[in-house]
C-alpha positions as CSV (number, residue, x, y, z in Angstrom):
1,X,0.0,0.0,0.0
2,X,0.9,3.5,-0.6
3,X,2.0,5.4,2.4
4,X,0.5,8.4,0.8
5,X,-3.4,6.6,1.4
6,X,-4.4,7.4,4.4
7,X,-8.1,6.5,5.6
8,X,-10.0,7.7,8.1
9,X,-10.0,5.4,10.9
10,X,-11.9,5.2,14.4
11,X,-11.6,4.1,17.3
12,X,-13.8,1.1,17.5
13,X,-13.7,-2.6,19.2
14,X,-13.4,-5.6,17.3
15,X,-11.9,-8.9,16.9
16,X,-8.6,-9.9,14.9
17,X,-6.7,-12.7,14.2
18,X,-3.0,-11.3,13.8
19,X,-0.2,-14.2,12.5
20,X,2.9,-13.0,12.7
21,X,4.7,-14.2,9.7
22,X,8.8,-14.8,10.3
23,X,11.0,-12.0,10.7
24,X,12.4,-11.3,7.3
25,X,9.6,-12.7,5.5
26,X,9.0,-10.8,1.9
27,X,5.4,-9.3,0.9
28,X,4.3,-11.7,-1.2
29,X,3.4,-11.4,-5.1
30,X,-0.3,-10.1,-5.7
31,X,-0.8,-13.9,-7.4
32,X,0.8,-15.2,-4.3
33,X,-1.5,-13.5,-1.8
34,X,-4.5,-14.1,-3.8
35,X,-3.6,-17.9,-2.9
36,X,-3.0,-16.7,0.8
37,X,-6.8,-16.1,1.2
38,X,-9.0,-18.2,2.1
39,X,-12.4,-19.4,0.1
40,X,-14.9,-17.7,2.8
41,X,-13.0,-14.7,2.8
42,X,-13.1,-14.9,-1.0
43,X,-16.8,-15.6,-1.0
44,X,-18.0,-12.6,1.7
45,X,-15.8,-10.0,-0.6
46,X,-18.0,-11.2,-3.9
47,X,-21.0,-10.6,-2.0
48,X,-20.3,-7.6,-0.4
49,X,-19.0,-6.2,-4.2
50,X,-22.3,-7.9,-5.8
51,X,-24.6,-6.3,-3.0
52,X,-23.1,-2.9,-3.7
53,X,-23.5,-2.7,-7.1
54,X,-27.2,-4.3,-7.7
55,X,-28.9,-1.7,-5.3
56,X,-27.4,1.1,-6.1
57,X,-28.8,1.6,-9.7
58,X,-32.5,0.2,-8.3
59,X,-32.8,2.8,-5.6
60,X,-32.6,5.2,-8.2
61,X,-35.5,4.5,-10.5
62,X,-38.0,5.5,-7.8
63,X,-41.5,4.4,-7.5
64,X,-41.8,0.3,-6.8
65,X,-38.1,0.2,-6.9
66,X,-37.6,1.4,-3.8
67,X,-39.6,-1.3,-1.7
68,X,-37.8,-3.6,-4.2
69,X,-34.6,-2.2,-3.5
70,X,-35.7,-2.9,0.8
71,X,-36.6,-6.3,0.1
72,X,-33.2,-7.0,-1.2
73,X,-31.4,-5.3,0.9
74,X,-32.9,-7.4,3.5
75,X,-32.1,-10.5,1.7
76,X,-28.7,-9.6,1.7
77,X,-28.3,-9.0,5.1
78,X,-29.6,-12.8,5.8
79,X,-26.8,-13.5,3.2
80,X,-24.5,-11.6,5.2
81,X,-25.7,-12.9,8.4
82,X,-25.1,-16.4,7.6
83,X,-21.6,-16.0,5.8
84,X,-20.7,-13.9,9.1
85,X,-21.6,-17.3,11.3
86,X,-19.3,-19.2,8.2
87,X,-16.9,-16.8,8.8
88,X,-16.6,-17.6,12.3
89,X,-15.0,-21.0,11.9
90,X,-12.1,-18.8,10.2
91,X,-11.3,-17.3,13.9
92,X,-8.7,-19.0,15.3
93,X,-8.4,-19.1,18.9
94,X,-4.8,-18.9,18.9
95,X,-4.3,-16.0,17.1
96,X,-7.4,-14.2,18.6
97,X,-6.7,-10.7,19.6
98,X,-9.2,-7.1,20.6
99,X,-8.5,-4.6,18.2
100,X,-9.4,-1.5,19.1
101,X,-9.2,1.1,16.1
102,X,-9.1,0.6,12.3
103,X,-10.0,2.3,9.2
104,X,-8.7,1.5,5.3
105,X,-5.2,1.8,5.7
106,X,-4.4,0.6,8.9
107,X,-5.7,-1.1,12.3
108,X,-4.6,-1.6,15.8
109,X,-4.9,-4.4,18.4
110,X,-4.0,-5.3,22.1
111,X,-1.5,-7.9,22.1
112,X,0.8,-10.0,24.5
113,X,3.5,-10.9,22.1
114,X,5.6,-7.8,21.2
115,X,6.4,-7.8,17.8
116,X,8.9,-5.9,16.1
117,X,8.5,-2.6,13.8
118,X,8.7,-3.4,9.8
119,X,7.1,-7.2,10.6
120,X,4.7,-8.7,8.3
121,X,1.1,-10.1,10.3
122,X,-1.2,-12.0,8.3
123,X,-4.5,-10.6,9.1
124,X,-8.3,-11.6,9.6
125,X,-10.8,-8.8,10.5
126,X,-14.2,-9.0,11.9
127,X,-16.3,-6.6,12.5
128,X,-19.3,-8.1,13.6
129,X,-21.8,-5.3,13.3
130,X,-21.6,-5.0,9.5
131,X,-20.9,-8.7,8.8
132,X,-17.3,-7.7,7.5
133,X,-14.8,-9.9,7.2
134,X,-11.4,-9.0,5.7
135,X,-8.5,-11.4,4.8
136,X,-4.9,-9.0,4.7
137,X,-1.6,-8.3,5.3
138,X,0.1,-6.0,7.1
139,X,3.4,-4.2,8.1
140,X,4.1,-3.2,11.9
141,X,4.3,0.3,12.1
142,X,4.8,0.9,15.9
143,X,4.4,-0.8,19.2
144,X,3.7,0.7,22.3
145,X,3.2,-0.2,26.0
146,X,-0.7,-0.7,26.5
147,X,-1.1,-1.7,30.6
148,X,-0.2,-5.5,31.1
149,X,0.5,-5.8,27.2
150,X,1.5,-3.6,24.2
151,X,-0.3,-1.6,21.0
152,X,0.4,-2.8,17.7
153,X,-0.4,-0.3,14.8
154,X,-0.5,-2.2,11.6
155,X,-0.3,-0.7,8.0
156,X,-2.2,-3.2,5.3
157,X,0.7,-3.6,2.7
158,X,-1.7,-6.4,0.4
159,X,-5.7,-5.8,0.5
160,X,-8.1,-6.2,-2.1
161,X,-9.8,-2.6,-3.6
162,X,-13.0,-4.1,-2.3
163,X,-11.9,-5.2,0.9
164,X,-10.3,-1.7,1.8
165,X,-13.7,-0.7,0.3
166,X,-15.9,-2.4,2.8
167,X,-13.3,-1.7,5.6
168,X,-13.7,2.5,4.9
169,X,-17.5,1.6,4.4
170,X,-17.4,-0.3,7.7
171,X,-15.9,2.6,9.4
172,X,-18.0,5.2,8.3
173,X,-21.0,3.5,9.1
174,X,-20.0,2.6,12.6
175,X,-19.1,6.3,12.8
176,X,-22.8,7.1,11.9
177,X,-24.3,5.0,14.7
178,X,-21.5,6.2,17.4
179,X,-22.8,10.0,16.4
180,X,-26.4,9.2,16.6
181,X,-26.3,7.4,19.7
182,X,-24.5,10.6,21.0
183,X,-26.9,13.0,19.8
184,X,-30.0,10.3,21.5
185,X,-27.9,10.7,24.7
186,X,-27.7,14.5,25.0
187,X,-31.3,14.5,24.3
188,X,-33.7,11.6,25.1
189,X,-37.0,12.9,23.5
190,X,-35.6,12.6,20.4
């Protein structure tokens, strides 16, 4: 990834599986990484890519369309719904760690094991409130003392467009709902 892309990001909690790949370990080859990533992975980013194209174009010839447009938007949150349960076989306990802020470009998680700056980290992300699931890698960009454990800030050096795509989406959304929830709390009757 390009330094020079930077993506929003907030601070958000979630669940990661971070892999530390072996120290001096190259990025691999696009053709290589598309290997790298596993079929569910594969399948929830075809979804996610299909679901954002078909609606769009609906919504916007008005009338019927837009119940039609509901109805399959709600279908594809039940498709969503049950690839986020497939997805969940993905998560390996071993590997399980709280992340607690990411955006397009870059995440960070709690972890025991301190790592060292310029490692590669295989990554799986899931967030469950938008049935996202993301298959990466990244580069250590700094680690920091966090109480008991340490930080670990994480740049993605190989992500699919659509991937980064739903990640930003994610974000933004989650943003939304954080904002709302604030402006319900300063003022109940609303």
């Amino acid at each position: 990834m390009n330094n020079s892309e930077k993506f929003f990001s907030i601070d958000h909690d979630f669940q990661v599986n971070a892999m530390p790949m072996s120290l001096g370990s190259q990025l691999p080859s696009q053709q290589q990484f598309e290997l790298m990533i596993p079929a569910p992975f594969k399948l929830a980013s075809q979804i996610s890519y299909i679901d954002s194209k078909t609606l769009a174009p609906i919504r916007q010839i008005g009338g019927v369309a837009v119940e039609l447009a509901e109805f399959l938007n709600l279908q594809a949150q039940k498709i969503d719904m049950m690839m986020g349960y497939i997805l969940t076989v993905q998560d390996d306990e071993k590997f399980r760690h709280q992340g607690i802020k990411f955006g397009g470009s870059h995440l960070s998680y709690i972890s025991n094991e301190q790592l060292t700056v310029e490692q590669l980290v295989t990554l799986k992300i899931f967030i469950a409130e938008n049935n996202c699931a993301v298959f990466c890698i990244g580069r250590v960009t700094a680690i920091t003392p966090y109480e008991a454990d340490y930080e670990v800030e994480v740049e993605f050096a190989k992500i699919s467009e659509d991937d980064q795509e739903h990640l930003v989406r994610s974000s933004l959304q989650i943003q939304t709902m954080l904002l709302k929830q604030r402006a319900i709390d300063r003022d109940p009757k609303r």
